[in-house]
TIRONU-375131 format. One line per 10 residues: number of its first residue (from 0); their letters; for each residue x, y, z of C-alpha. Coordinates in Angstrom, 2 decimals. Layout:
N
NUM> A> X Y Z | ...;
//
This chain:
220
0> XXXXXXXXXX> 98.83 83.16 125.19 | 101.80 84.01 127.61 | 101.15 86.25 130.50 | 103.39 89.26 129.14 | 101.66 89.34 125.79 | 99.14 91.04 127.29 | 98.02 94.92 128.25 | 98.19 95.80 131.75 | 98.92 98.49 133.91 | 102.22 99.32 134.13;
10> XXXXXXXXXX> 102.84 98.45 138.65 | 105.73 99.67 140.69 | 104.72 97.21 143.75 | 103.51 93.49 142.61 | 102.62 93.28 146.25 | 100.04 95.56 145.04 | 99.27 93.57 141.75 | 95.93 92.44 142.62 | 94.12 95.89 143.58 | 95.94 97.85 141.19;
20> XXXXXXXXXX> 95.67 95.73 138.46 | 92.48 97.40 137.59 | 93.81 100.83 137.90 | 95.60 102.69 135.27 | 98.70 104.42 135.76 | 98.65 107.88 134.44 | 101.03 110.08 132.66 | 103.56 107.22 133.56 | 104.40 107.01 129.60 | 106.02 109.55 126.78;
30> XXXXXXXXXX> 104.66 108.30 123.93 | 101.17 109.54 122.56 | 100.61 108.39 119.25 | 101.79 105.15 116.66 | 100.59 104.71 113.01 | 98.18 101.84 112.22 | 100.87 100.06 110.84 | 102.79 99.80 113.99 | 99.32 98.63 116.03 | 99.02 95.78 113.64;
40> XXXXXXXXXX> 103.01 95.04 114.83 | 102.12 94.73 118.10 | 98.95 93.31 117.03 | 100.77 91.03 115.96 | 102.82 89.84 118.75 | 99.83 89.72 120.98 | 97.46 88.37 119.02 | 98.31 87.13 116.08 | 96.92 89.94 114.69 | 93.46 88.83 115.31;
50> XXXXXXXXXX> 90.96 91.57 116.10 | 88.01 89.62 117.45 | 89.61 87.23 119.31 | 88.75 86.02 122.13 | 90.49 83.26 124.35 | 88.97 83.84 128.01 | 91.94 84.91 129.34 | 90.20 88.35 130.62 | 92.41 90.66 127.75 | 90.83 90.61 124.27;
60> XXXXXXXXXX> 91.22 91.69 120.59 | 93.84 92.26 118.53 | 95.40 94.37 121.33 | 95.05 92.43 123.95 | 92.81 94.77 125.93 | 91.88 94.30 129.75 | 88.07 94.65 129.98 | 88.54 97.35 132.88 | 91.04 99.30 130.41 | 88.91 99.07 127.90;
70> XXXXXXXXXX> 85.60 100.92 129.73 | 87.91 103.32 131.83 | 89.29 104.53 128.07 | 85.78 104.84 127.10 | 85.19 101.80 124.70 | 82.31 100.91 125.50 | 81.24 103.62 123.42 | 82.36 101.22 120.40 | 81.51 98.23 122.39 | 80.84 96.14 125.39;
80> XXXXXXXXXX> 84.34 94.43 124.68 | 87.00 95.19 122.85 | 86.75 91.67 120.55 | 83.65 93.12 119.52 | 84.68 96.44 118.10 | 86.60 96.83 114.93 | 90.47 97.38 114.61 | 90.25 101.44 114.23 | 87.72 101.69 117.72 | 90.49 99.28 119.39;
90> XXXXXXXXXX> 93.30 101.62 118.35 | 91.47 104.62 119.19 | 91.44 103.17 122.86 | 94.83 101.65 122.66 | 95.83 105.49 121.34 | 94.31 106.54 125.41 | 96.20 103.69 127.05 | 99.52 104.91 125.24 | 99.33 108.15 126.36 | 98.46 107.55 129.75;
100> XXXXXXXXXX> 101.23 104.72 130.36 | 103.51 104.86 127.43 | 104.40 101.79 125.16 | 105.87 99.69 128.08 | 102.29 98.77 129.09 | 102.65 96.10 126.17 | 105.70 93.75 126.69 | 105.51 93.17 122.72 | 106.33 96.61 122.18 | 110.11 96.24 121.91;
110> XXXXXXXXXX> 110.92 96.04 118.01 | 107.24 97.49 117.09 | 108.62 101.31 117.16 | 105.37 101.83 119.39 | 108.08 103.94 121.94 | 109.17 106.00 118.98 | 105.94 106.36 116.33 | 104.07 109.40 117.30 | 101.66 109.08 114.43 | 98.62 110.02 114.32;
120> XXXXXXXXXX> 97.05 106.77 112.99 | 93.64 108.57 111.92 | 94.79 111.93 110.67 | 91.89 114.41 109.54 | 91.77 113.77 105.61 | 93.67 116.71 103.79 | 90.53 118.48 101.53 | 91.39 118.28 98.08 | 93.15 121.36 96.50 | 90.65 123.68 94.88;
130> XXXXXXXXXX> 90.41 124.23 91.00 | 90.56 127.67 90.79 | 87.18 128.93 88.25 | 87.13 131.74 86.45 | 83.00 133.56 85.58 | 82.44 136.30 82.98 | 79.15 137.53 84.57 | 77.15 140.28 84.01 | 76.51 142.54 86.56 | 74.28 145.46 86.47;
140> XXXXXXXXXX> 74.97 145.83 82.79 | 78.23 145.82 83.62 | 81.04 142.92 82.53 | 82.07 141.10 85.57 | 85.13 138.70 86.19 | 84.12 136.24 89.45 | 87.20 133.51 90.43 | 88.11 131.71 92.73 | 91.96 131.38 94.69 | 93.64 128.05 95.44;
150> XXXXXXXXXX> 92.12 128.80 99.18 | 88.62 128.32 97.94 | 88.04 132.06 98.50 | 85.85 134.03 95.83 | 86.68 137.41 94.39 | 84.72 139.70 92.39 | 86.08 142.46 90.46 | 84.83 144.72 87.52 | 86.32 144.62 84.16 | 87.98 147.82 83.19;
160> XXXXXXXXXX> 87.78 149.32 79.97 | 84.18 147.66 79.03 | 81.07 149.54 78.12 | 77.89 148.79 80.28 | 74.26 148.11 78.68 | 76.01 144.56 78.66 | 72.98 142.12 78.52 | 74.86 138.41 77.32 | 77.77 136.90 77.05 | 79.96 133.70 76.00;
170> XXXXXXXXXX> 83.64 133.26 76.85 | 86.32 131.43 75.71 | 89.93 131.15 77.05 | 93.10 130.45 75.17 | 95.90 128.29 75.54 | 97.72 131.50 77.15 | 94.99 131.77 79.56 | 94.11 135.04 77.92 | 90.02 135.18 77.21 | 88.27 136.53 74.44;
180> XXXXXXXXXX> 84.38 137.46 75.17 | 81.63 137.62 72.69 | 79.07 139.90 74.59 | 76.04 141.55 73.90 | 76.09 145.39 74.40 | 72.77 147.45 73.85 | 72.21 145.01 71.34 | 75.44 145.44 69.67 | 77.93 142.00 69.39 | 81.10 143.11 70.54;
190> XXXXXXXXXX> 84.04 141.08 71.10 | 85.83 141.82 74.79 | 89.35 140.10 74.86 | 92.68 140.20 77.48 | 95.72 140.20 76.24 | 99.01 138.78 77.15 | 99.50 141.90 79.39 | 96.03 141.28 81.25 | 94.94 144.60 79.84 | 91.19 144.24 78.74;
200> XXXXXXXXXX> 90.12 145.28 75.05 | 86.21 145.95 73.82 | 85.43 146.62 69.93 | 82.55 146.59 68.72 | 82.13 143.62 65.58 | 81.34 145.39 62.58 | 78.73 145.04 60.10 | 76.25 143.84 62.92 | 72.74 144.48 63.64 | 71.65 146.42 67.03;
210> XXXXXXXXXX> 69.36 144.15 67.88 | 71.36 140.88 69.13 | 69.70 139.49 72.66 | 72.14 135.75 72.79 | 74.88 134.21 72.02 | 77.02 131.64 71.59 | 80.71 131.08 69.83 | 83.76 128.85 69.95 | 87.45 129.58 68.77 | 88.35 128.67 65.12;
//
């Protein structure tokens, strides 16, 4: 493998190359960040794209890592070399060395967009969107309507207009997203429905016994 397809510190003497060649140079770089996809670019370039190897040239992995870099940056963490840790830990150190000297510490940067990413190449997963739920509960006797916003956050509010002594009920919603609720009321089966206007109705079902303790009912 050629000399400058390696990582190295970036030196502004190379009278000084063999002390400093162990020491990174900080804040000497803009960029911060690259997507995977431009790692496995330069991966590329430098190693063929091959994460575990290891040619005993003293700079290993896909990245071509110097073993010094590689501890300074914390990898030893993943592992005792960087051949030995797995493409994300080598780009998680390679993300350190990029900030810290900027994409010129790999020659093979040119063409890569390394300079120009700023990706983050392990962004926090996005939580999925919450389905918002709707609960006809009973509360104290009382109807209850229990949902849920978009944000995940709960609310609980009363439903006007409906008579308490409410021991059971069964809901159904309709195509308009208007509900109609069978419920159980002092052991009368009324039927509790919104309408298009979200005002709430409550009649009792005529004809029925008082003494009704469950239900259960599905549109027609």
């Amino acid at each position: 493998m050629r000399e400058n397809h390696r990582i190295r510190p970036v030196l502004a003497l190379a009278a000084a190359s063999v002390v400093a060649a162990a020491i990174p140079v900080l804040g000497s770089g803009s960029a911060s960040a690259a997507s995977v996809s431009t790692w496995e670019k330069v991966a590329q370039c430098e190693s063929g794209n091959n994460w575990s190897i290891n040619t005993g040239n003293n700079y290993y992995g896909g990245l071509q890592i110097s073993l010094y870099n590689w501890r300074y940056y914390g990898g030893s963490a993943y592992a005792s070399r960087p051949d030995l840790a797995s493409e994300q830990q080598q780009i998680l150190i390679a993300e350190k060395i990029l900030a810290d000297q900027g994409a010129r510490a790999w020659t093979c940067s040119p063409g890569t967009g390394l300079a120009t990413d700023h990706s983050n190449p392990y962004p926090a997963p996005t939580p999925p969107a919450k389905s918002n739920r709707v609960i006809e509960a009973v509360e104290g006797g009382a109807l209850h309507e229990i949902y849920s916003d978009s944000a995940g956050n709960w609310h609980d509010d009363t439903v006007p207009g409906v008579g308490t002594g409410i021991s059971a009920v069964s809901v159904q919603v309709k195509p308009d997203n208007t509900r109609v609720i069978e419920a159980v009321e002092g052991g009368w089966l009324h039927e509790i429905y919104s309408d298009s206007s979200g005002n709430w109705h409550d009649n009792a079902v005529p004809g029925q016994a008082d003494s009704a303790t469950a239900l259960s009912f599905s549109l027609a």
